[in-house]
N, CA, C and O atoms as a DFTB+ gen file, in Angstrom:
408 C
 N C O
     1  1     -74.571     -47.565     -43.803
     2  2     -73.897     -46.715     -44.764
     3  2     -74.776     -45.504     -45.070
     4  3     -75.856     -45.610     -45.652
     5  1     -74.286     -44.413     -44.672
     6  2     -74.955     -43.102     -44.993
     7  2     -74.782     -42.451     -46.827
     8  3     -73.699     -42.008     -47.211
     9  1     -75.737     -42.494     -47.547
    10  2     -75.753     -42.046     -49.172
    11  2     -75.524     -40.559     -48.897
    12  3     -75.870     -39.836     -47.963
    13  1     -74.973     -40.387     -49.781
    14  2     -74.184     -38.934     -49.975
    15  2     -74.637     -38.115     -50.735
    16  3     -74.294     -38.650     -51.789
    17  1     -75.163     -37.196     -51.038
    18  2     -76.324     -36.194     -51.881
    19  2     -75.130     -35.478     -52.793
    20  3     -75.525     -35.439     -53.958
    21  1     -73.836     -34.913     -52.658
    22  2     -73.064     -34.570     -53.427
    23  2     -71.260     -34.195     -52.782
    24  3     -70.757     -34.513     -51.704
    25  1     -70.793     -33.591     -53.691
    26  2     -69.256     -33.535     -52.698
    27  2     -69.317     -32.716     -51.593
    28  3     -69.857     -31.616     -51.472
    29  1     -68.438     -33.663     -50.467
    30  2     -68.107     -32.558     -49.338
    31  2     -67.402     -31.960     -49.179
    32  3     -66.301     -32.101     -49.712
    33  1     -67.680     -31.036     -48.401
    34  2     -67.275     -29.986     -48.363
    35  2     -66.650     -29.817     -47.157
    36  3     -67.298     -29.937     -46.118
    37  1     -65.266     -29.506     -47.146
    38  2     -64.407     -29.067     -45.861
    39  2     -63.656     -28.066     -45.669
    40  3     -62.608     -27.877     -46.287
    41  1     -64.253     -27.107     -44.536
    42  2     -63.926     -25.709     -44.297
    43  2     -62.589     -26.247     -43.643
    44  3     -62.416     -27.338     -43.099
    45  1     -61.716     -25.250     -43.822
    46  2     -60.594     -24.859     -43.182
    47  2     -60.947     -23.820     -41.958
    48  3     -61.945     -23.125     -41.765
    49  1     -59.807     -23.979     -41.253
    50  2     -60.134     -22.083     -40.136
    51  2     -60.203     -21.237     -40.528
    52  3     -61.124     -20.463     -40.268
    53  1     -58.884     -20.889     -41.657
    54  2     -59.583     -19.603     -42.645
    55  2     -60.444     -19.272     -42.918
    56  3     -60.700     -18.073     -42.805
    57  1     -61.511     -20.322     -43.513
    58  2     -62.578     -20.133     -44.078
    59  2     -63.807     -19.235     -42.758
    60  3     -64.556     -18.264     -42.867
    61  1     -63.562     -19.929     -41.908
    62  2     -64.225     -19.597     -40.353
    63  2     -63.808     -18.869     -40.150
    64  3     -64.709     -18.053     -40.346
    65  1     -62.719     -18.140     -39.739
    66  2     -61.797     -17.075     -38.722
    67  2     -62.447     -15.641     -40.411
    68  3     -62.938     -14.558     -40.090
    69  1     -62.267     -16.034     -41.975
    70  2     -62.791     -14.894     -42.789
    71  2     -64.137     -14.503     -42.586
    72  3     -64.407     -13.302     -42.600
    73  1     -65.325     -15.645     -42.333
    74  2     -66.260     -15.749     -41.940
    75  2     -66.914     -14.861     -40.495
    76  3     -68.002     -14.352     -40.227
    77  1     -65.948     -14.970     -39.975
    78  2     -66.041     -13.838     -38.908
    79  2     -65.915     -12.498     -38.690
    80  3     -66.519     -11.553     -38.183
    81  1     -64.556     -12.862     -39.460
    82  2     -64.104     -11.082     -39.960
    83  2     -65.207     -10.421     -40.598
    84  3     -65.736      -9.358     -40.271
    85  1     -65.553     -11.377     -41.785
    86  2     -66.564     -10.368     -42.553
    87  2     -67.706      -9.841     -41.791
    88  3     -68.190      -8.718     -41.932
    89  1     -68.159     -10.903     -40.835
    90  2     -69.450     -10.707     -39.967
    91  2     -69.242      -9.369     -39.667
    92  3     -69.879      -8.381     -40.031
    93  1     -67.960      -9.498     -38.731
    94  2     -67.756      -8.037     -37.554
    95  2     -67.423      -7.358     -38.535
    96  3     -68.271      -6.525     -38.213
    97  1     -66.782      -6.722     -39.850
    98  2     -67.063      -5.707     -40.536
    99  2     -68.131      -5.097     -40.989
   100  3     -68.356      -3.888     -41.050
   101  1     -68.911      -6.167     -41.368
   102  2     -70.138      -6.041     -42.161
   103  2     -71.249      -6.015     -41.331
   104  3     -72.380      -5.702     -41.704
   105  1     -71.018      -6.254     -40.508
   106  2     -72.491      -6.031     -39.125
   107  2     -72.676      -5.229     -37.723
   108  3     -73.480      -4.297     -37.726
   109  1     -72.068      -5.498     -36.682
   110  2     -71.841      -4.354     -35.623
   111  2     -70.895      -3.839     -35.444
   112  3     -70.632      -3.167     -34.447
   113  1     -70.093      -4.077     -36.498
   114  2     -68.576      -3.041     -36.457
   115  2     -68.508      -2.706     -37.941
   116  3     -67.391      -2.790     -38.453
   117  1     -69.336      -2.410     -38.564
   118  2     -69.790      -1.698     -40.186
   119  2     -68.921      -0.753     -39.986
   120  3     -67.884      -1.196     -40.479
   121  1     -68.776      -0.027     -39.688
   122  2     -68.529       1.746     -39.524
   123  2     -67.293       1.722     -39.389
   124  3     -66.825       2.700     -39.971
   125  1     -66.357       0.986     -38.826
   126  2     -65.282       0.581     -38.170
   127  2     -64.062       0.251     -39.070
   128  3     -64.405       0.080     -40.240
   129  1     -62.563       0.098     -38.816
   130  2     -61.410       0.141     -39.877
   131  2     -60.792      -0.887     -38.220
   132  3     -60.777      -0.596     -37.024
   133  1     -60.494      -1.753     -38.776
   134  2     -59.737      -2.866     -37.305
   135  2     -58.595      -2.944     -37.558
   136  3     -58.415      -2.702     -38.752
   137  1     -57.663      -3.174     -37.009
   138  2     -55.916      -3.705     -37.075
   139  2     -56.629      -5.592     -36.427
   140  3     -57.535      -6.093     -35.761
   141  1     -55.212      -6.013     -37.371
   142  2     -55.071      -7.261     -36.882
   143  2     -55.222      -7.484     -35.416
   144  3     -56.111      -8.313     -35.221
   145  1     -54.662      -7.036     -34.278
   146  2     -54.751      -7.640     -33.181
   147  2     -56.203      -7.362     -32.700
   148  3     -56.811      -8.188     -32.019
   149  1     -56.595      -6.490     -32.977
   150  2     -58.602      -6.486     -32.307
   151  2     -59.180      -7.546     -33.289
   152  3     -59.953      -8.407     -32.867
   153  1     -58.896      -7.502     -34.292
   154  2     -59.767      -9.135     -35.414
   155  2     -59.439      -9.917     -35.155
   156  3     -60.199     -10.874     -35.308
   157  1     -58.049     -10.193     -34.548
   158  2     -57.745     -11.668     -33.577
   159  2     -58.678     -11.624     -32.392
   160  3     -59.827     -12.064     -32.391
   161  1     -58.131     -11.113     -31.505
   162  2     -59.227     -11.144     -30.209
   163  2     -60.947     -11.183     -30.290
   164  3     -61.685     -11.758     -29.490
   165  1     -61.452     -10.209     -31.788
   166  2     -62.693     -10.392     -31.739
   167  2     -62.863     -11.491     -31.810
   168  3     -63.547     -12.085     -30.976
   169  1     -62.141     -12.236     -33.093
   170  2     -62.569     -13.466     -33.532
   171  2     -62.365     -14.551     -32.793
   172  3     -62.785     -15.691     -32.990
   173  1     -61.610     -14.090     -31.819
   174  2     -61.170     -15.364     -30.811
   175  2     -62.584     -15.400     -29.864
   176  3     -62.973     -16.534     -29.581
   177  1     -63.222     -14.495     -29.457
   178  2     -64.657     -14.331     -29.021
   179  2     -65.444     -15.108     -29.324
   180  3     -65.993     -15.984     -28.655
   181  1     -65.587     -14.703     -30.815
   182  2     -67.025     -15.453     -31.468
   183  2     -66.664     -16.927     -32.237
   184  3     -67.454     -17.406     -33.051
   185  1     -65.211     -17.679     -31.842
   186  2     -65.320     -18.864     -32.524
   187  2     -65.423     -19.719     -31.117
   188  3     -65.514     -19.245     -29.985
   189  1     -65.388     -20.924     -31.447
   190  2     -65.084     -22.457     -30.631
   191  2     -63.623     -22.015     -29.834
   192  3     -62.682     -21.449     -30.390
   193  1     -63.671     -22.358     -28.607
   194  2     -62.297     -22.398     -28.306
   195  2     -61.329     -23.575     -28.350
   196  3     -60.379     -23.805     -27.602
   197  1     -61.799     -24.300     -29.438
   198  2     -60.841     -25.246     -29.852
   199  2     -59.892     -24.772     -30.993
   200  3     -58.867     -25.351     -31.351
   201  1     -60.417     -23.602     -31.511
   202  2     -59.130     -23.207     -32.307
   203  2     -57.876     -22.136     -31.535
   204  3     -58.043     -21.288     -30.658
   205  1     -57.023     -22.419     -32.010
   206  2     -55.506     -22.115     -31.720
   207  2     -55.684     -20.636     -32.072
   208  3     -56.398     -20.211     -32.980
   209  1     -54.998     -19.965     -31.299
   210  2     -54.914     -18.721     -31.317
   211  2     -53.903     -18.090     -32.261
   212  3     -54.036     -16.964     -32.739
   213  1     -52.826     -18.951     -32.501
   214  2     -52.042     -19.219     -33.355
   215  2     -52.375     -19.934     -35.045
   216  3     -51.508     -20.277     -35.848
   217  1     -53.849     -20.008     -35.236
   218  2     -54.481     -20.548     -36.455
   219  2     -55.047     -18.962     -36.832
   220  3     -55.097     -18.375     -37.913
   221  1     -55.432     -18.559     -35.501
   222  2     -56.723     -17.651     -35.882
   223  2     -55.438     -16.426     -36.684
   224  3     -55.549     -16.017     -37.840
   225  1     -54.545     -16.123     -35.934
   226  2     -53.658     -15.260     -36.406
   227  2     -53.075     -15.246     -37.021
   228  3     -52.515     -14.157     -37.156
   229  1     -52.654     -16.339     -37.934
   230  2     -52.283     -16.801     -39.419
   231  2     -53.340     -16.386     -39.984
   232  3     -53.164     -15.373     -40.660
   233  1     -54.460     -16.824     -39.959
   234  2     -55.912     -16.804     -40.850
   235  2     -55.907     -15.394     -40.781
   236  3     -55.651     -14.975     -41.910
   237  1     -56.085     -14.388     -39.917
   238  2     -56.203     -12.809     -40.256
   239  2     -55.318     -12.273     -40.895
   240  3     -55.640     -11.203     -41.411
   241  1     -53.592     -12.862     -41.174
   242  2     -52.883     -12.357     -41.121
   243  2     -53.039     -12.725     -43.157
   244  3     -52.565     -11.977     -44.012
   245  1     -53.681     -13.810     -43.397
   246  2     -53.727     -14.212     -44.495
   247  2     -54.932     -13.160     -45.313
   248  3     -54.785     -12.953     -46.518
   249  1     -56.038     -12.568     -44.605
   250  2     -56.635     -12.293     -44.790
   251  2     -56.042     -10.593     -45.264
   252  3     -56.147     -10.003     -46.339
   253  1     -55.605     -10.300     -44.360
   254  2     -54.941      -8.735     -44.762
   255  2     -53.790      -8.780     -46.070
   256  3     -53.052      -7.867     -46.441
   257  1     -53.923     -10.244     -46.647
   258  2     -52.771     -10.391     -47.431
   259  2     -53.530     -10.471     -48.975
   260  3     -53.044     -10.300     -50.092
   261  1     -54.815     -10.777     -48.587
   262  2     -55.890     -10.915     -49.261
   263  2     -57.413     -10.544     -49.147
   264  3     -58.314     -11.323     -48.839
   265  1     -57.479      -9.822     -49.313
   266  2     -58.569      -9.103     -48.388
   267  2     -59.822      -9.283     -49.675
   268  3     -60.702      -8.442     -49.491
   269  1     -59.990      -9.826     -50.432
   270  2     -61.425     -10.092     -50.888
   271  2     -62.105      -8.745     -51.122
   272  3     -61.661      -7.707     -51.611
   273  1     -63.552      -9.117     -50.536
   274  2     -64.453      -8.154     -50.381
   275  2     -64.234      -6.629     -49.780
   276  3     -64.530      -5.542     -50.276
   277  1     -63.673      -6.924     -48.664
   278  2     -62.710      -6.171     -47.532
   279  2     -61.974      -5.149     -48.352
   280  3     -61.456      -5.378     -49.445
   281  1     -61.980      -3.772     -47.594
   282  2     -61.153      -2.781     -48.062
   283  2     -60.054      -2.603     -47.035
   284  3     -60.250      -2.336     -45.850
   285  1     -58.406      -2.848     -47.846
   286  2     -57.590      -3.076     -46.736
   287  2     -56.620      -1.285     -46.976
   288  3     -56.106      -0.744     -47.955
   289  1     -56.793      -0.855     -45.373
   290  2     -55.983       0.732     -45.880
   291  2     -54.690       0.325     -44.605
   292  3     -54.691      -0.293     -43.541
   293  1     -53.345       1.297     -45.683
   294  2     -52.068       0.948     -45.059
   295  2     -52.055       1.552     -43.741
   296  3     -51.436       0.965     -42.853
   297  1     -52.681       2.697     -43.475
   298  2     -52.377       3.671     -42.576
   299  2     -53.728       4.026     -42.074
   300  3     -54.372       4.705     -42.873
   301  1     -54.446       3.685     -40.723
   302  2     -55.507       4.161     -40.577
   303  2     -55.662       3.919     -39.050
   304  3     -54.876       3.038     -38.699
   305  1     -56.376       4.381     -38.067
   306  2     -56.606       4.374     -36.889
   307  2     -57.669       3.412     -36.672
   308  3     -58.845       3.428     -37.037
   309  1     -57.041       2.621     -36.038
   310  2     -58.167       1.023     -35.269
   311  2     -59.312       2.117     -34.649
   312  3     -59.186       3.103     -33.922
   313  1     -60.633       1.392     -35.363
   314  2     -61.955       1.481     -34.711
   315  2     -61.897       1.042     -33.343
   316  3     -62.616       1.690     -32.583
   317  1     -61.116      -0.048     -32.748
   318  2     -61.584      -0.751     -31.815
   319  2     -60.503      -0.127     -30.618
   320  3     -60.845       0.519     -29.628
   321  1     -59.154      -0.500     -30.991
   322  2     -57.772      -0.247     -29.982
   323  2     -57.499       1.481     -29.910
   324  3     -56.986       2.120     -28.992
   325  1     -57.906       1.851     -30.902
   326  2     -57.574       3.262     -31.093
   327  2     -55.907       4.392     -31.634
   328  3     -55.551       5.570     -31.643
   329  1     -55.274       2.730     -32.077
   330  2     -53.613       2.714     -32.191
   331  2     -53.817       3.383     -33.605
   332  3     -54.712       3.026     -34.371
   333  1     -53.087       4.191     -33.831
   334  2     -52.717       5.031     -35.113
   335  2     -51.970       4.439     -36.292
   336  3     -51.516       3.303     -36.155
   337  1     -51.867       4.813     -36.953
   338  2     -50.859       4.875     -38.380
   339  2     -50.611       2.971     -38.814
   340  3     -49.587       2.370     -39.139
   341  1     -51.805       2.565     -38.659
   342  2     -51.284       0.558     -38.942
   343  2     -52.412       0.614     -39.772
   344  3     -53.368       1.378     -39.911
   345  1     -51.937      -0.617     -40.377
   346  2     -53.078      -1.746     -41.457
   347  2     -53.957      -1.915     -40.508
   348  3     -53.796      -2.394     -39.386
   349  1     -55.271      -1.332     -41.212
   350  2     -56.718      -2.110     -40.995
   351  2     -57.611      -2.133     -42.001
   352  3     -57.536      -1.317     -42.920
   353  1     -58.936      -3.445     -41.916
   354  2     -60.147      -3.630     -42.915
   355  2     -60.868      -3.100     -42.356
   356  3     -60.557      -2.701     -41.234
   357  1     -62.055      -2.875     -42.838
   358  2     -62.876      -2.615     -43.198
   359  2     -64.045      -2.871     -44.770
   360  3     -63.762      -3.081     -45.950
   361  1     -65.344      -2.728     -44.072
   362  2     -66.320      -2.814     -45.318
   363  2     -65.658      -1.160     -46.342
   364  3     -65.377      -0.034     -45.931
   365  1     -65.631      -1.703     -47.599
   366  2     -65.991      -0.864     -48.724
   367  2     -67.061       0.113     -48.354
   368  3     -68.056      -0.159     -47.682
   369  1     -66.657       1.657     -49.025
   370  2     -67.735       2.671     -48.204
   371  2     -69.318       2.000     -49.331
   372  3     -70.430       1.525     -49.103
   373  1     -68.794       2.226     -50.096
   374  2     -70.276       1.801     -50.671
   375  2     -71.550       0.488     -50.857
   376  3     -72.646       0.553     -51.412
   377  1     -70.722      -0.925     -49.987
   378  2     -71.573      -1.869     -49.293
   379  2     -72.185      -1.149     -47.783
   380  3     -73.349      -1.163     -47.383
   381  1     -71.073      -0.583     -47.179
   382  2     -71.486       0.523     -45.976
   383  2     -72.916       1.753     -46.340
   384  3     -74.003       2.008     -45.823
   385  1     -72.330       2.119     -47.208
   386  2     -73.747       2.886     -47.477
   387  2     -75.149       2.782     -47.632
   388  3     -76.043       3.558     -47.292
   389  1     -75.203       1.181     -48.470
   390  2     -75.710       0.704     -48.809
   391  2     -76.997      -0.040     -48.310
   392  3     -78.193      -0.122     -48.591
   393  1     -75.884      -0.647     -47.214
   394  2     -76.724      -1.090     -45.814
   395  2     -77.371      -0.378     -45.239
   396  3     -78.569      -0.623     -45.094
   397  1     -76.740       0.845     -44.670
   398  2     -77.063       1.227     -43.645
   399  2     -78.761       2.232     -45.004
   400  3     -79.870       2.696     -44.739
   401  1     -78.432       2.169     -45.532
   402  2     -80.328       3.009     -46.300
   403  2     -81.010       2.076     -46.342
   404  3     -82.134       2.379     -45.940
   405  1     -80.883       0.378     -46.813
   406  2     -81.449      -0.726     -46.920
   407  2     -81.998      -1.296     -45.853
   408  3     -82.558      -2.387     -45.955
């Protein structure tokens, strides 16, 4: 019998697939404004390929519905695809700023 130090804790994909997002906003794609379909594909990159591609794209899709930390603009040109006039996140300019002097 393994003793238990306190409650566990169980991530969802969301929790992982936001976890990612934030990474790639907040780290080598700082600078950057993404549409959903490049934050799917990134994130489909950097997770396990045991998750469903169909989890991951709920989870972003939840994420643009709720964007937290994340600054979500209606109309902006993908950093990544280069497609015009759609929803994308991005870091807040002033965690962006922030970093990049720090």
């Amino acid at each position: 019998m393994v003793a238990s130090d306190g409650p566990v804790v169980v991530y969802t994909v969301g929790d992982f697939v936001r976890r990612v997002v934030e990474s790639l906003l907040g780290g080598e794609r700082r600078s950057l404004r993404l549409c959903a379909r490049c934050l799917v594909k990134l994130t489909r990159d950097h997770l396990d390929k045991s998750y469903a591609k169909t989890a991951i794209i709920a989870s972003v899709d939840e994420i643009f519905a709720a964007p937290g930390a994340l600054t979500s603009v209606a109309s902006s040109q993908c950093g990544a695809c280069g497609r015009k006039k759609i929803p994308c996140l991005g870091m807040p300019s002033a965690i962006r700023s922030t970093e990049e002097v720090g």
